[in-house]
C-alpha positions as CSV (number, residue, x, y, z in Angstrom):
1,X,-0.5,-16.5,-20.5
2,X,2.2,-16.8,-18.2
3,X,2.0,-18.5,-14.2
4,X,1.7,-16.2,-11.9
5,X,5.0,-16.3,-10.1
6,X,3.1,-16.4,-6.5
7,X,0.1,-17.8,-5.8
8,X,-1.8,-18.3,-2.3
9,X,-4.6,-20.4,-1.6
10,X,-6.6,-20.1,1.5
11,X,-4.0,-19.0,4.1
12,X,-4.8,-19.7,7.3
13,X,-2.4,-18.7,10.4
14,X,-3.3,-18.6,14.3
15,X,-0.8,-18.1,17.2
16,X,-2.5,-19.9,20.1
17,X,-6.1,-19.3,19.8
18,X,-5.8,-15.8,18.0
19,X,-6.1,-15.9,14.3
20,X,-3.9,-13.9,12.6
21,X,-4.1,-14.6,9.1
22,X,-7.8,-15.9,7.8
23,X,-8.2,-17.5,4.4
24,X,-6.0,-14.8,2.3
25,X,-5.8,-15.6,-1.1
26,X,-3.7,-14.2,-4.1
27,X,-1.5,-14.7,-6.9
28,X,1.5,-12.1,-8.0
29,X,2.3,-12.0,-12.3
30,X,5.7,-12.1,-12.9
31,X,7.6,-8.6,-12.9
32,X,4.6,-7.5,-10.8
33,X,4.8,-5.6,-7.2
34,X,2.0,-6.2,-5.0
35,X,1.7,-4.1,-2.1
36,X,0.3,-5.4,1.0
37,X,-1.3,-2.7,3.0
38,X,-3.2,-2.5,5.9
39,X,-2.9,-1.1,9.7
40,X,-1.1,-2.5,12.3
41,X,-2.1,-6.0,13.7
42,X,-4.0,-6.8,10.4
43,X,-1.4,-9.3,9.9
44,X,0.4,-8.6,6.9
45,X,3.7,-8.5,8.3
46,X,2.7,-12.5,9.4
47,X,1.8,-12.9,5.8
48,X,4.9,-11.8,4.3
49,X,6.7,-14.2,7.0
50,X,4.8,-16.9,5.5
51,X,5.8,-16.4,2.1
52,X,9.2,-16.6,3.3
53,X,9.0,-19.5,5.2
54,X,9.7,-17.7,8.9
55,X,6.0,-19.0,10.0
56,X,4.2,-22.2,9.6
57,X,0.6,-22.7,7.7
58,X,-1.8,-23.9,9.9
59,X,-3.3,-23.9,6.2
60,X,-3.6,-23.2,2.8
61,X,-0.4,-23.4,0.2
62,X,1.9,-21.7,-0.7
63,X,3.6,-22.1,-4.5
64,X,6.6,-19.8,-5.9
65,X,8.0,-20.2,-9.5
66,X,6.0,-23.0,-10.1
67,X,7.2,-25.0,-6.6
68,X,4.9,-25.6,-3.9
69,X,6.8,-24.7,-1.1
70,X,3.8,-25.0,1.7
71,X,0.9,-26.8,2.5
72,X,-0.1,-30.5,2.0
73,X,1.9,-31.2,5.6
74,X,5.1,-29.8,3.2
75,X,7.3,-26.9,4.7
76,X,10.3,-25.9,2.6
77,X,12.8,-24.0,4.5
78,X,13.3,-20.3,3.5
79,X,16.8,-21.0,2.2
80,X,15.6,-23.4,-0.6
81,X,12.2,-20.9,-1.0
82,X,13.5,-18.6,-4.0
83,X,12.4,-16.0,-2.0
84,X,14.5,-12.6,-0.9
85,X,13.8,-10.9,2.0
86,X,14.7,-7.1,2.9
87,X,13.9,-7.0,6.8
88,X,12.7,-3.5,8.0
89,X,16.2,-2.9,9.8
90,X,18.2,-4.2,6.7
91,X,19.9,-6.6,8.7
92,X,23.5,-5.4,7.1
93,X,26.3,-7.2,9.1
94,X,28.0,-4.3,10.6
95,X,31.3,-6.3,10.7
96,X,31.3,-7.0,7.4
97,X,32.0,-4.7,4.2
98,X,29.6,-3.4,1.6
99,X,31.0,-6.3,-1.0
100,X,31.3,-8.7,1.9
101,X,27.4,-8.5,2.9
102,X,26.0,-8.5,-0.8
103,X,28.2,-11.7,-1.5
104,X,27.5,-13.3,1.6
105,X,24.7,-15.6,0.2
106,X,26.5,-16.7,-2.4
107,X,29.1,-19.7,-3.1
108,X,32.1,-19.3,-3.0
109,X,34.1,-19.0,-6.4
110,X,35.5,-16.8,-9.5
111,X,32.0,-15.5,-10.1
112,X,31.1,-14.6,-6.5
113,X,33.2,-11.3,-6.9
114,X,32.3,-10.6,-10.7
115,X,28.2,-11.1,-9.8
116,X,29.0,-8.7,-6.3
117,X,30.4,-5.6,-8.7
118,X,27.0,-6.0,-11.4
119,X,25.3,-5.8,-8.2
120,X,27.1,-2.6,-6.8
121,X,26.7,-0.9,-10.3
122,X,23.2,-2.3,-10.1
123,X,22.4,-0.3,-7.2
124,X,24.5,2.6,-7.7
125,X,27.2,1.7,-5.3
126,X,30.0,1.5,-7.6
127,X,33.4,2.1,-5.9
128,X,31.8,1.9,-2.7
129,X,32.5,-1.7,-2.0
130,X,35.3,-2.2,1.0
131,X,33.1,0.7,2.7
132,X,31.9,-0.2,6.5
133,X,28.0,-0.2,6.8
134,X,28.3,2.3,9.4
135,X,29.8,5.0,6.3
136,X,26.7,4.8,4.9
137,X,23.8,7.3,4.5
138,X,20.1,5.4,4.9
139,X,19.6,5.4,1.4
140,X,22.5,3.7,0.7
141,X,22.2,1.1,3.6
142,X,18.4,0.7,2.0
143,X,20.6,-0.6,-1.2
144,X,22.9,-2.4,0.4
145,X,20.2,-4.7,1.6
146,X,18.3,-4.6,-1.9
147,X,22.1,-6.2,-3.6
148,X,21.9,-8.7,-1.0
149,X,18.5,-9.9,-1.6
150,X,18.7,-9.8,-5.3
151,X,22.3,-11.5,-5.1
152,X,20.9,-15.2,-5.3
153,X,18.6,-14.1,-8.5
154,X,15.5,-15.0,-6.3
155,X,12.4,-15.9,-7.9
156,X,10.5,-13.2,-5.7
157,X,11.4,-10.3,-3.3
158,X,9.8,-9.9,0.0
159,X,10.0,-5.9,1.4
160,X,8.9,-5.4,5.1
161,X,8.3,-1.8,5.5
162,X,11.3,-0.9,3.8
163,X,11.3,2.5,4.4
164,X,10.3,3.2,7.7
165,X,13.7,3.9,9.2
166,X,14.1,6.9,6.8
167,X,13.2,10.6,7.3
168,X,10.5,11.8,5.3
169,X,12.3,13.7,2.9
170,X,14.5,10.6,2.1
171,X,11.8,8.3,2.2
172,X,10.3,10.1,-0.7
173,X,14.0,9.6,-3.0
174,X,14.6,6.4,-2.3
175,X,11.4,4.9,-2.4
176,X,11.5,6.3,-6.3
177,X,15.2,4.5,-6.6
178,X,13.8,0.9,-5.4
179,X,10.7,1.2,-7.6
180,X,13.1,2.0,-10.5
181,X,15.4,-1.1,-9.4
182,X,12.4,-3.3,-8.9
183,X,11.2,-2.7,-12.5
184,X,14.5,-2.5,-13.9
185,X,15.4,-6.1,-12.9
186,X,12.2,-7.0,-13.6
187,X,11.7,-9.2,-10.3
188,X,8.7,-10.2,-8.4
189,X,8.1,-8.3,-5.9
190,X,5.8,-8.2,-2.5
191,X,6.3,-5.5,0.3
192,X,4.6,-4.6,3.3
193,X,3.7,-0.9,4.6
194,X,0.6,0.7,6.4
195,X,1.4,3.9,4.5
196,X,-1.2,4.6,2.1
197,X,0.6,7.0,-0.1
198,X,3.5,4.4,0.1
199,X,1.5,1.7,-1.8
200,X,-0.6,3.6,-4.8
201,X,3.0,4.7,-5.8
202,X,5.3,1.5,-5.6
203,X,2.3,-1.0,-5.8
204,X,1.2,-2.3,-9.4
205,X,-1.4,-4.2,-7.6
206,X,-2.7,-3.1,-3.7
207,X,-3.9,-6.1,-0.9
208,X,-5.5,-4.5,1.4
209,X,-6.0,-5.9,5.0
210,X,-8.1,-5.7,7.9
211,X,-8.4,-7.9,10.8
212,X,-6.5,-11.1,9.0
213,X,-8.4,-10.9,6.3
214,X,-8.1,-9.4,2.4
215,X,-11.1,-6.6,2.0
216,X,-9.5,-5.8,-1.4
217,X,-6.5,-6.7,-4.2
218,X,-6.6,-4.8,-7.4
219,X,-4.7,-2.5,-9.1
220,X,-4.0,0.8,-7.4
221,X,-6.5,3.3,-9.5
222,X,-9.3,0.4,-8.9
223,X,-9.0,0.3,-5.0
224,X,-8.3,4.1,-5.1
225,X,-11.6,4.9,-6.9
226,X,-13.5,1.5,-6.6
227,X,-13.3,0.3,-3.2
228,X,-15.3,-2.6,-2.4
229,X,-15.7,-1.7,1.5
230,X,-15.8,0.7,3.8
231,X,-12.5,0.0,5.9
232,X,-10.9,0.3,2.3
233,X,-12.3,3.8,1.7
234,X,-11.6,5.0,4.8
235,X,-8.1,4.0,4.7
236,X,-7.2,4.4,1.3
237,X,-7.0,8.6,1.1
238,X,-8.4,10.5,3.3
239,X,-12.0,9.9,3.6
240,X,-15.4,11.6,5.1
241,X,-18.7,10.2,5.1
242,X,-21.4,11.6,4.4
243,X,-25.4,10.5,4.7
244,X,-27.3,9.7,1.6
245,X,-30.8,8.5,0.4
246,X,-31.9,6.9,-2.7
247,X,-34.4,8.7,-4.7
248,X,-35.4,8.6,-8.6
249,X,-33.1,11.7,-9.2
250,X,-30.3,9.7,-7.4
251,X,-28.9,9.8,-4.3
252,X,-29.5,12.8,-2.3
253,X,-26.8,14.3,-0.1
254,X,-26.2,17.2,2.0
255,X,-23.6,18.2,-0.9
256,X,-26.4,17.7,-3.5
257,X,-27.9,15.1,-5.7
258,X,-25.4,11.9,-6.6
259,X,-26.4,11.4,-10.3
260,X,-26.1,7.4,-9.2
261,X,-28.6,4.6,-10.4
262,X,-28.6,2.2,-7.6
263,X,-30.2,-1.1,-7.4
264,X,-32.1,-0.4,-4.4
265,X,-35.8,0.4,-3.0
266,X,-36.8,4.3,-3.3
267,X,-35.7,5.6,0.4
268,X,-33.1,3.3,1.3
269,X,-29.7,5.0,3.4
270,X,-26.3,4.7,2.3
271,X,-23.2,6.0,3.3
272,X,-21.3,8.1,0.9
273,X,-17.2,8.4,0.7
274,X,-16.2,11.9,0.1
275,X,-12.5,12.9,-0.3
276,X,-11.1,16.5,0.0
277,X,-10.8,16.5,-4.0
278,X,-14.4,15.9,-4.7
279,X,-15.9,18.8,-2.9
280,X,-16.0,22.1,-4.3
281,X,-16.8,25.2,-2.6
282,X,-18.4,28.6,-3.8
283,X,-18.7,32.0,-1.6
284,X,-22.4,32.2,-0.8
285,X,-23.9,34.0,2.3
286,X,-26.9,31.9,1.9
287,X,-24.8,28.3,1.1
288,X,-25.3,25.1,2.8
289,X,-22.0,25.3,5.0
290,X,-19.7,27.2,6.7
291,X,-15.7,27.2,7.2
292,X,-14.6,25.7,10.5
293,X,-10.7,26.3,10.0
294,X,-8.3,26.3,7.2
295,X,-4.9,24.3,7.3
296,X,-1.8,25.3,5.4
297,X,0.2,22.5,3.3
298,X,2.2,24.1,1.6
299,X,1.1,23.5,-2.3
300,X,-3.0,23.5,-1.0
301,X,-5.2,24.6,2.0
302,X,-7.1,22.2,3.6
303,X,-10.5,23.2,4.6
304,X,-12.8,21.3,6.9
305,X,-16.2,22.2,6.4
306,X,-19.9,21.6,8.6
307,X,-22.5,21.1,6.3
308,X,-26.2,22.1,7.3
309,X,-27.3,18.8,8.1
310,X,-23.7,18.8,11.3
311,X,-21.4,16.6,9.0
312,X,-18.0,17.8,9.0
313,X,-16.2,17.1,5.1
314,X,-12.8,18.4,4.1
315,X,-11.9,19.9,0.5
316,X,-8.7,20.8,-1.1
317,X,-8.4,24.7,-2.2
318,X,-5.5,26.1,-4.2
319,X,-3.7,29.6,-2.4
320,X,-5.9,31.8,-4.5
321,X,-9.4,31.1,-2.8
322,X,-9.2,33.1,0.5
323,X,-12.0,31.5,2.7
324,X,-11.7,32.7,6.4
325,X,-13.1,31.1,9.3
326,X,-16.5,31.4,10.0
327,X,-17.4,32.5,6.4
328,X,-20.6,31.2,4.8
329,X,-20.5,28.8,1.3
330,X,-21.9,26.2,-0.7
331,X,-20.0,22.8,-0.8
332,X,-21.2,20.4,-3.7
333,X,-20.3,17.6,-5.3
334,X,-17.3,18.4,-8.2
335,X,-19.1,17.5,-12.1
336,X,-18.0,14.4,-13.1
337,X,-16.9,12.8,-9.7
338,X,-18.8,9.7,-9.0
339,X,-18.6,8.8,-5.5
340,X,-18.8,5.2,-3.6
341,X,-21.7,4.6,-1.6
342,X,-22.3,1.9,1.0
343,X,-24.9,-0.4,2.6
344,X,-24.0,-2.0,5.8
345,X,-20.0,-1.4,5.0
346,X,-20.1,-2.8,1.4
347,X,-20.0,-1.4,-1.7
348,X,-23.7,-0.9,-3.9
């Protein structure tokens, strides 16, 4: 089996007496991206900046491609690191040419220019070369950066919020041309985002944070539909919560009966994550709900919903169901949806 290409042990990082970064721990396979998620302030961007050798451990280590490059009173500086780094801003020397800030890291010599144009036709950028930055749509400035980084063949990539300085309908293009770049070089990769969305589709693997500390890292589809906590329900999709109780049928819900076996006494409460795609509705004058508005999204309505019990949910419904405002339903539980359920903020 091969080393991971990253691995971090027990990272510890305070600035003054505030803790920013509490006893994070992961390891990255090679040709893997991991996407470290989380809100703002829940110190990923800190993180990443340790990785890259912009911050000092206060603990823990650090190793890329087999090198420890933190920890044990060691500190190797970012430029001896392996380690690539495409800043939120790109950082693109305005001065300088397209070709002039993709070879910039490099030595000088006969191969500079050759390994420059195998980056430019990496990236699409062919003929583009003696171009100012300042010529340059986003998405091109976005790969500009990405030439630059991959330029010294680093043994890992480091992305903070790469995309934030697009428009949406960019973002959306060029966030699919660096996930096909990543893969297609077959680098490591690690990038930073608080968009959801953003990391189930670039992230092979998902670290999510909360308060300095790692709540979750798995592959997308497990954090997705297995989260471990609360705070990774809630912020992975869009998530309700609704009350439940465990009985011998299941768990009982104001949606229904959970067809879950938990190992817990008869009666105890849990709280139950409930997404827009797992509630169904059906016309019924005599239902257990009622339609409190109905938002347009273009390819879906979103409906939110008070159940009997005073709980508002939300569900997805295509343009063919017409449910007005007002009007009386049933909202269950879709077949074949299993939903989390939580004790005290944890996963049972």
């Amino acid at each position: 089996m091969n080393r991971p290409t990253v691995i971090c042990k027990n990272l510890h990082k305070s600035f003054g007496s505030l803790p920013v970064v509490e006893d994070v721990s992961f390891n990255i396979a090679p040709g893997q991206i991991l996407a470290l998620l989380g809100p703002s302030g829940c110190g990923k961007t800190t993180t990443l900046r340790l990785l890259a050798g912009f911050e000092e451990l206060d603990g823990g280590s650090i190793e890329i491609d087999g090198q420890l490059v933190a920890g044990d009173q060691l500190s190797i500086p970012p430029e001896h690191r392996r380690a690539g780094m495409v800043f939120q801003d790109y950082a693109i020397f305005p001065h300088l040419s397209v070709e002039q800030n993709v070879g910039f890291g490099l030595p000088r010599g006969r191969d500079k220019r050759q390994r420059v144009q195998e980056l430019l036709a990496f990236v699409g950028l062919t003929g583009m070369g003696e171009r100012m930055p300042h010529e340059l749509s986003g998405g091109q400035q976005q790969r500009v950066a990405l030439a630059r980084a991959l330029a010294p063949q680093p043994a890992v990539l480091l992305l903070d919020e790469p995309f934030s300085n697009l428009d949406a309908a960019l973002r959306v293009g060029v966030r699919q041309e660096v996930k096909d770049l990543l893969k297609r070089s077959g680098i490591t990769a690690v990038f930073v985002t608080h968009d959801q969305e953003e990391a189930l589709f670039l992230g092979d693997v998902i670290a999510v944070m909360n308060n300095g500390r790692l709540e979750q890292v798995g592959p997308a589809k497990d954090v997705f539909h297995r989260p471990r906590t609360r705070f990774v329900a809630e912020f992975v999709g869009q998530t309700d919560f609704i009350s439940g109780r465990v009985t011998d049928r299941g768990v009982e819900t104001p949606l229904g009966v959970l067809s879950r076996s938990l190992s817990l006494p008869m009666g105890t409460a849990v709280d139950v994550a409930v997404r827009p795609d797992d509630v169904k509705l059906i016309a019924d004058a005599d239902g257990n709900a009622t339609i409190l508005s109905r938002q347009f999204l273009g390819i879906a309505y979103m409906v939110r919903v008070r159940l009997a019990d005073g709980t508002v949910v939300h569900s997805w419904q295509s343009h063919q169901i017409n449910l007005s405002q007002g009007t009386a339903i049933s909202a269950v539980i879709r077949p074949g949806h299993t939903l989390s359920c939580f004790v005290n903020g944890t996963a049972v």
